[in-house]
C-alpha positions as CSV (number, residue, x, y, z in Angstrom):
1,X,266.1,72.4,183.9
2,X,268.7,71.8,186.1
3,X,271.0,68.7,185.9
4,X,271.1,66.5,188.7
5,X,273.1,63.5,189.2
6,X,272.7,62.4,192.8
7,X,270.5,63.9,195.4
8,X,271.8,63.8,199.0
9,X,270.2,64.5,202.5
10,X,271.6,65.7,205.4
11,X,270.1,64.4,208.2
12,X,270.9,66.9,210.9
13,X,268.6,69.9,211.2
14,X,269.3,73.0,210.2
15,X,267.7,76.8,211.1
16,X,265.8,78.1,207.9
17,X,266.9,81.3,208.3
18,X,270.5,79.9,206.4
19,X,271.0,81.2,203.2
20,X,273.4,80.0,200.4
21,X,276.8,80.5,202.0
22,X,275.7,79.1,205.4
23,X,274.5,75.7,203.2
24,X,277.6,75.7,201.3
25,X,279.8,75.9,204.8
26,X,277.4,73.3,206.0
27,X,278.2,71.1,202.9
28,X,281.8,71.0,203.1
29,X,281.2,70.5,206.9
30,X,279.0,67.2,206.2
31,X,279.7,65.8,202.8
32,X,283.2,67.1,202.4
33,X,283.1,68.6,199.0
34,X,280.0,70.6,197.0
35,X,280.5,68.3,193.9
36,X,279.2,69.5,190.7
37,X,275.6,68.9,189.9
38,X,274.7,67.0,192.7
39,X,271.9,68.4,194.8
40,X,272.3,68.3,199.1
41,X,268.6,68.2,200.8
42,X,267.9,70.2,204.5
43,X,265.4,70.2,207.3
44,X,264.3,72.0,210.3
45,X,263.9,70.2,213.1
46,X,260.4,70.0,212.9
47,X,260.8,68.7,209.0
48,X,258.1,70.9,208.0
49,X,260.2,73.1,205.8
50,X,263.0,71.9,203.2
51,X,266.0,73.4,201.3
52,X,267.9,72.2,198.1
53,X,270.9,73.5,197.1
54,X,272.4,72.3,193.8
55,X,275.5,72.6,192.1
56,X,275.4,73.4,188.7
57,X,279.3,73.5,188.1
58,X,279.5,77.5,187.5
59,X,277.1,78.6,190.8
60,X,274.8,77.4,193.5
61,X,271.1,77.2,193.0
62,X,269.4,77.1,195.9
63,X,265.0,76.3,196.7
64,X,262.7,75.9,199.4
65,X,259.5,74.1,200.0
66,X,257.6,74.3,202.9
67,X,253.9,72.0,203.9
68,X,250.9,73.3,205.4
69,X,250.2,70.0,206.6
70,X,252.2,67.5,207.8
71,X,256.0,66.8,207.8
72,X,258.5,65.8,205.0
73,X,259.9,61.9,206.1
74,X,263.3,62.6,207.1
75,X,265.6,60.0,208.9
76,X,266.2,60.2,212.8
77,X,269.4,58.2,212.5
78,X,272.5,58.7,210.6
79,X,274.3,61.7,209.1
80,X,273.4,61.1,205.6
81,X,271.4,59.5,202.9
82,X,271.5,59.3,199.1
83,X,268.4,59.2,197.4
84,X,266.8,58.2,194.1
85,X,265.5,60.6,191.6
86,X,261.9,58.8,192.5
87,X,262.5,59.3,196.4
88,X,263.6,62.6,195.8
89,X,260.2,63.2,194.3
90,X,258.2,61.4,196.4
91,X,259.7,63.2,199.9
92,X,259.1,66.5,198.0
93,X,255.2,65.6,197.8
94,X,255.2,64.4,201.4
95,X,255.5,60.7,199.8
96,X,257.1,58.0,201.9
97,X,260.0,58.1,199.8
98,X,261.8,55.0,202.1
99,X,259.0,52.6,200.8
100,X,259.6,53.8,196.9
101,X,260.8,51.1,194.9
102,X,263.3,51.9,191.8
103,X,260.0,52.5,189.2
104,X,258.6,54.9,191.6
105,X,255.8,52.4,192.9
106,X,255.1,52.1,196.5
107,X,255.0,48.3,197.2
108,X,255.0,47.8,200.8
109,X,253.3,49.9,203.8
């Protein structure tokens, strides 16, 4: 629906209660530029609940997931990561997206 080129994650926690315009801020802050359909990934510190924001090159989309169970795998280390398309779909159903190969099949545990 939406076109997405590269999917990036910010590794530093953020309060859910941020809406677009805090994201965006946060953006620039941490990757430097909101670059046209290229989607930027957010935690709480707890990395039970996740926003996307994705720019579409006219306006900013911007989803949330959240689990009952569990927590999404986010990073401890670092500031950011770049992920697949496959990771990006594996960490959104609580996948270990860091063991995904390029095809999407989990190869080592």
């Amino acid at each position: 629906m939406i076109r997405t080129d590269a999917v990036w994650m910010s590794i530093v926690p953020i309060d859910m209660r941020a809406g677009t315009d805090a994201l965006l801020a946060r953006i620039l802050q941490v990757f430097g530029e909101a670059r046209p359909h290229h989607a930027y990934l957010f935690a709480n510190q707890r990395a039970t609940r996740m926003k996307l924001l994705i720019h579409d090159g006219v306006g900013i989309w911007m989803a949330s997931r959240r689990l009952d169970r569990g927590r999404f795998a986010w990073p401890k280390e670092g500031t950011t990561v770049s992920l697949t398309r496959a990771q990006f779909d594996g960490l959104v159903l609580g996948l270990p997206w860091q063991r995904l190969g390029e095809d999407g099949v989990i190869r080592i545990l």
